[in-house]
C-alpha positions as a Markdown table, in Angstrom:
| # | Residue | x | y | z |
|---|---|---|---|---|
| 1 | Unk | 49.8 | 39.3 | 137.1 |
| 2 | Unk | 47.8 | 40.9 | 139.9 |
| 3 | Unk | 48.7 | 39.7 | 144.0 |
| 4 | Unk | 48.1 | 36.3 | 145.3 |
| 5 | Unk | 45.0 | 36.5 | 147.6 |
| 6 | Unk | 42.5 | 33.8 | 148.9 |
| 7 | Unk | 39.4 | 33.7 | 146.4 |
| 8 | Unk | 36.6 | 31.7 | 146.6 |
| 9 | Unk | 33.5 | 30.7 | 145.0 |
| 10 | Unk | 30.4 | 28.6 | 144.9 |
| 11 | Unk | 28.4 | 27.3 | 141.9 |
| 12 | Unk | 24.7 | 26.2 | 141.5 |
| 13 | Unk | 26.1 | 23.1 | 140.5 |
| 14 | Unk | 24.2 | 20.8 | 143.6 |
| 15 | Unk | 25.0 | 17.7 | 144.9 |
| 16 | Unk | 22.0 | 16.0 | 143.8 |
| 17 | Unk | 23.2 | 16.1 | 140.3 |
| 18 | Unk | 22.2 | 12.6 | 138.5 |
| 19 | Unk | 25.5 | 10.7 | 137.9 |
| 20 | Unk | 25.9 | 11.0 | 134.3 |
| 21 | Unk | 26.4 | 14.8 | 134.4 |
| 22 | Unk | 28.9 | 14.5 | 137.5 |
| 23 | Unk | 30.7 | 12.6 | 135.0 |
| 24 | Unk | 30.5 | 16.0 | 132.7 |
| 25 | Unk | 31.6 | 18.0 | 134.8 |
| 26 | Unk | 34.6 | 16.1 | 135.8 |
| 27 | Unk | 35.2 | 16.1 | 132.4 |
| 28 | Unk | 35.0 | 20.0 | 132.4 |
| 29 | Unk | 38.1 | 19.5 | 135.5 |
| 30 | Unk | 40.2 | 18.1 | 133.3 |
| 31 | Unk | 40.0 | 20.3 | 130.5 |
| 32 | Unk | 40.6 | 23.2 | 132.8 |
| 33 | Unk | 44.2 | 25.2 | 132.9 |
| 34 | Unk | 45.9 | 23.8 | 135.7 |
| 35 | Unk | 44.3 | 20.6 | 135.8 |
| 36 | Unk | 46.3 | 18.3 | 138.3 |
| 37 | Unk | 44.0 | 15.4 | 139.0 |
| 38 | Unk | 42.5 | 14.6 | 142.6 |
| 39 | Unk | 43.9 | 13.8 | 145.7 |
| 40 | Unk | 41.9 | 11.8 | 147.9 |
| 41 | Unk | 39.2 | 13.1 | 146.0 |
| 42 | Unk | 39.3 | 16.6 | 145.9 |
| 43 | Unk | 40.3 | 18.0 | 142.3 |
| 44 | Unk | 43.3 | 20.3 | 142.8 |
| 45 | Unk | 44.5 | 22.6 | 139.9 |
| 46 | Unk | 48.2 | 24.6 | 139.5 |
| 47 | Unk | 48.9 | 23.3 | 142.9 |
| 48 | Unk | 48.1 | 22.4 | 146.6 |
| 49 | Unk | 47.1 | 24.2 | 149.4 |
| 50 | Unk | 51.0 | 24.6 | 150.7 |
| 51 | Unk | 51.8 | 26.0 | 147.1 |
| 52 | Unk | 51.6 | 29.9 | 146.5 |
| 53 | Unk | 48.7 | 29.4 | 143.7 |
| 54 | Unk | 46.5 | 26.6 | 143.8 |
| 55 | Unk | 42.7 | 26.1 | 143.2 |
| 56 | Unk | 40.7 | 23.3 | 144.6 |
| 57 | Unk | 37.1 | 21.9 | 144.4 |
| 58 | Unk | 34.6 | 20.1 | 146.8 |
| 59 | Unk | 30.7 | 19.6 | 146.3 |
| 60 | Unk | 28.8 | 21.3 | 149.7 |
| 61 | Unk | 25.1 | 21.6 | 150.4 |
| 62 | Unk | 25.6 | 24.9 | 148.8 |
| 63 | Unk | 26.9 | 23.5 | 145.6 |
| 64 | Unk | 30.1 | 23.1 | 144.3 |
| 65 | Unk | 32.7 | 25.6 | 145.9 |
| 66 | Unk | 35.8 | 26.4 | 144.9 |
| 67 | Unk | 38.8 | 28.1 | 146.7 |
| 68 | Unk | 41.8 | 29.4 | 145.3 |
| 69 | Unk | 45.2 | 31.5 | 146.2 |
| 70 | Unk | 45.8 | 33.8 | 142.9 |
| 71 | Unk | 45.7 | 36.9 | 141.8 |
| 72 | Unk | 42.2 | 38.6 | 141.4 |
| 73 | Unk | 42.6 | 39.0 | 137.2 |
| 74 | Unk | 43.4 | 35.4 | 136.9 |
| 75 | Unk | 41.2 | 33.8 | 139.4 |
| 76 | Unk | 38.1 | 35.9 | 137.3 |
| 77 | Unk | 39.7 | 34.5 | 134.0 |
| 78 | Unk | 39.8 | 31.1 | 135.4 |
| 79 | Unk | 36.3 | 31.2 | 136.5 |
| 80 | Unk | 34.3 | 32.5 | 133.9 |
| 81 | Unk | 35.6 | 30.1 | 131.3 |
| 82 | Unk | 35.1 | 27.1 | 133.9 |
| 83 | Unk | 31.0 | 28.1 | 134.3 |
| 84 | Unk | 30.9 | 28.4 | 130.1 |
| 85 | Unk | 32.2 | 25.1 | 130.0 |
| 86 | Unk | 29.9 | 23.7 | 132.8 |
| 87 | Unk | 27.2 | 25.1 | 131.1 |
| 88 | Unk | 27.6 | 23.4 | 128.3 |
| 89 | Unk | 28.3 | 20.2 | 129.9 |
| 90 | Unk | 25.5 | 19.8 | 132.6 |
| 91 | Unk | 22.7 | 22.1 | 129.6 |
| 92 | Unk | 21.7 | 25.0 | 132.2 |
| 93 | Unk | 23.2 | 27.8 | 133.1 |
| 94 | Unk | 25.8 | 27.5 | 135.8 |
| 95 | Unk | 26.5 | 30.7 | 138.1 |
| 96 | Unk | 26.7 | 31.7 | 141.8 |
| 97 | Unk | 23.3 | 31.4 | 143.5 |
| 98 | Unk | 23.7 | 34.8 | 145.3 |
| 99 | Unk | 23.5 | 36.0 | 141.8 |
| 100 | Unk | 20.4 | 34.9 | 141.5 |
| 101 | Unk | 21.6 | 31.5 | 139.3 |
| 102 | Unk | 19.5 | 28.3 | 141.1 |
């Protein structure tokens, strides 16, 4: 396991998503290692913020954004499989939009 450091990331997953593929990707939430439902809204994973490792979700006008306190190799592994399965669950491509992904 490699050190616990903040991570973040955002997604071109945008706010103006029709309803019916928000439900997807909540779907994709769930099914995610970690999953520990929402809290006041906000989907949490492995933990909360006061917790040494914890991942947590909210939809910004930059898309969805995640941050995260884990260790770099997990937080990579964690990631890529949650933009394979959004991919398949909203049909386009889902990446970081400073990768060129819009």
């Amino acid at each position: 396991m490699s050190e616990v450091q903040p991570q973040n990331c955002n997604l071109n997953i945008w706010y103006s998503l029709p309803e019916e593929l928000w439900g997807n990707v909540t779907g994709v939430y769930k099914s995610m290692p970690g999953w520990l439902g929402f809290k006041d809204g906000i989907p949490y994973w492995f933990g909360r913020e006061e917790d040494n490792i914890f991942i947590w979700a909210s939809v910004e006008p930059s898309g969805l954004s995640f941050y995260a306190r884990m260790g770099d190799d997990e937080w990579s592994d964690w990631m890529e499989k949650f933009k394979l399965e959004a991919t398949k669950a909203v049909g386009f491509e889902v990446g970081e939009p400073e990768d060129g992904f819009l």
